[in-house]
N, C-alpha and C positions, 0 to 999 in steps of 0.2 A: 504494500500500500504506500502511493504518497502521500503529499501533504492535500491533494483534493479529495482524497477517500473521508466518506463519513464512516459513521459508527457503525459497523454491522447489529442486527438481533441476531444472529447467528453465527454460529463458524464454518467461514464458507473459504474456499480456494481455486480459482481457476487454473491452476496451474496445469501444466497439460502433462497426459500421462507421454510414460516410453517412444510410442511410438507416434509423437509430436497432433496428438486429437486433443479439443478437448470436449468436456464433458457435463452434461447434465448434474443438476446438482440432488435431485430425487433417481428417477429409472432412467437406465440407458438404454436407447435402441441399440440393436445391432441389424443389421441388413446387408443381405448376401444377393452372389448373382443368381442366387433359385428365387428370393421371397421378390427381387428387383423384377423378376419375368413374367410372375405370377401375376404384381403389379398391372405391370404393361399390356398383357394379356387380358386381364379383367376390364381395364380401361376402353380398352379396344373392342371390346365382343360385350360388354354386359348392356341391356337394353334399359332406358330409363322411362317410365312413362308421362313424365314433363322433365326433361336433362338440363332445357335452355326456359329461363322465364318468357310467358309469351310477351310482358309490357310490365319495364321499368319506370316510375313517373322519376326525370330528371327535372330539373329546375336549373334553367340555363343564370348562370354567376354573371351578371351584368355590369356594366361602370357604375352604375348607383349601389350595388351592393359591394362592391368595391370600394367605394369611398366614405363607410363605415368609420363611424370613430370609438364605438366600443369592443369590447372582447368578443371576439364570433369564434365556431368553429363549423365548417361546411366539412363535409363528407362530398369527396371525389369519385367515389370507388374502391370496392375492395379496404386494403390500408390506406389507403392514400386519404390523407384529411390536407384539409387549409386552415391553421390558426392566426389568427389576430389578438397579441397577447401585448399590453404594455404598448401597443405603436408600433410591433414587430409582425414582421409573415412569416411565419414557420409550416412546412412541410414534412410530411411525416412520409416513406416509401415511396415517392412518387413514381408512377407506373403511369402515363401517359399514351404509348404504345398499345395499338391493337389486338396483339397476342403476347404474353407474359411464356417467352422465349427465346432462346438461343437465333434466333429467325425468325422472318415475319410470314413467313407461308405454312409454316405448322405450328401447332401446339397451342394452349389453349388461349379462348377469343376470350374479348371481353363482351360483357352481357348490353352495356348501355357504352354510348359516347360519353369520353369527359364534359362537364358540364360547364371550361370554360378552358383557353387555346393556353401554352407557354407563354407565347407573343403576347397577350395581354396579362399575364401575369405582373405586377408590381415588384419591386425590388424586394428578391426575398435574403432575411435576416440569416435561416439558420435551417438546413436541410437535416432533419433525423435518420436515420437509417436503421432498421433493426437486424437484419442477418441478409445474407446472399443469393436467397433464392429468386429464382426469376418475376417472380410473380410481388416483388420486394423490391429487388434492386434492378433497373432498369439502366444498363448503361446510356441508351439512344436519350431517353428522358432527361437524366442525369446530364450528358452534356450538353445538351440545350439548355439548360440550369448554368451550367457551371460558369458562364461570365455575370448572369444577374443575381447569386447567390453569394453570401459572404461567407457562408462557413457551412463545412457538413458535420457532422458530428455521427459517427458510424463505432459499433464494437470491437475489440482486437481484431488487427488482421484485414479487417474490407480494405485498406486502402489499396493494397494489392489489386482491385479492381477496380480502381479509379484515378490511379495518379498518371496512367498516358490520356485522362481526357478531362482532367481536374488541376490546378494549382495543387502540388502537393502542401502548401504552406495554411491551403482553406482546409484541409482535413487533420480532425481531431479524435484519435480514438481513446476510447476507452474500456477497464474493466469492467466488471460485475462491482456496483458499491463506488465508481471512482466518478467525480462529477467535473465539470467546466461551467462557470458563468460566462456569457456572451453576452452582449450588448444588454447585460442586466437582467438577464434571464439565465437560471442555474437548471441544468440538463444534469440528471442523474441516471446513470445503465444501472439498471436492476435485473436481477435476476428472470430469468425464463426457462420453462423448461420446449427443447426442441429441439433442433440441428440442423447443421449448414451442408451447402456443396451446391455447384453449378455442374457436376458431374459427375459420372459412376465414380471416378477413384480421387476424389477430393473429398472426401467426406469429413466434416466436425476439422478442417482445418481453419474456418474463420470463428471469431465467436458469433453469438445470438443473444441478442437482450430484450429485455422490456425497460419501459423511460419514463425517471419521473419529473414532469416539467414542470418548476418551481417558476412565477411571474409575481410579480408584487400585490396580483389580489387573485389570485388561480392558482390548484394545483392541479395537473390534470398528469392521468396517467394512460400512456399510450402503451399495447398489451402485444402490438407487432405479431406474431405467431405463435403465443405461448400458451401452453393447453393449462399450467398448473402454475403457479413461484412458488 
């Protein structure tokens, strides 16, 4: 711990085992190339009878609700939130992109359009990130961000995915328990229970958190993919 770690309630350690993963701090998954097939196979063949919603109501984000002077928080999709905290825009996952993948010709779609473009986006404060999976970390999105954005603030380890289309100097990572204040807003990675990878053999090499965001009249906690803490 440094000197930005608060107090734990618990005794917790991220530190990673042997063979350089890390780890859940309740149950571990393990996953192989039989349960991985199995997966893929079910995905691919099991019939759903409503899979896709037939009608999402969106509510298109306009300059007038843009020009907002108190604390809002709009739901984009999925993780992907917009806060107005203190005078600041924060971004939680941003996933902008039509399919939440490696590629924009497979893999899964999104159910509604964003309800409002990058381009009109305002100068954002401070982009959160919770772990690496596709449907989370969105490089294409991310670098359209990365000149009107001042800081990302992501787990051990993402920058590895971000510093060929990011200023490495805007990305701030942290532990489980370890926080940063930005433009007067104190971001805290909390524990999550879950796991990373952008493919078969990267598994549990970045971390995964949940975030707690302290603002001078808000606390709000954003849960990113986490089934339990």
């Amino acid at each position: 711990m440094n000197s930005n770690a608060i107090s734990q309630p618990y005794e917790y350690d991220t530190s990673r085992k042997s063979d350089g993963k890390f780890l859940n701090q309740h149950i571990n998954y393990a996953t192989s190339m039989g349960n991985i097939w199995d997966i893929t196979k079910a995905y691919a063949t099991t019939k759903h009878a409503a899979a896709t919603p037939t009608h999402i109501p969106v509510n298109e984000i306009t300059a007038d609700i843009l020009s907002e002077t108190h604390d809002a928080l709009f739901r984009l999709g999925h993780s992907s939130q917009r806060l107005r905290l203190d005078g600041h825009y924060i971004l939680t996952d941003p996933v902008f992109s039509e399919r939440a993948s490696m590629v924009q010709w497979a893999g899964p779609k999104r159910f509604h359009p964003m309800p409002i473009n990058i381009d009109d986006l305002p100068t954002i404060a401070v982009v959160v990130l919770s772990h690496d999976h596709y449907d989370h970390l969105d490089r294409t999105t991310l670098e359209a961000l990365a000149e009107k954005t001042k800081h990302f603030v992501v787990p051990l380890g993402l920058s590895k995915h971000l510093e060929d289309i990011i200023d490495s100097t805007k990305i701030i990572e942290r532990d489980w328990w370890q926080t940063v204040r930005l433009e007067g807003i104190e971001f805290v990675a909390t524990p999550a229970q879950h796991f990373s990878g952008r493919g078969l053999f990267h598994r549990d090499e970045t971390l995964w958190a949940s975030w707690v965001i302290n603002s001078s009249q808000r606390k709000v906690f954003f849960s990113g993919d986490s089934r339990v803490c």
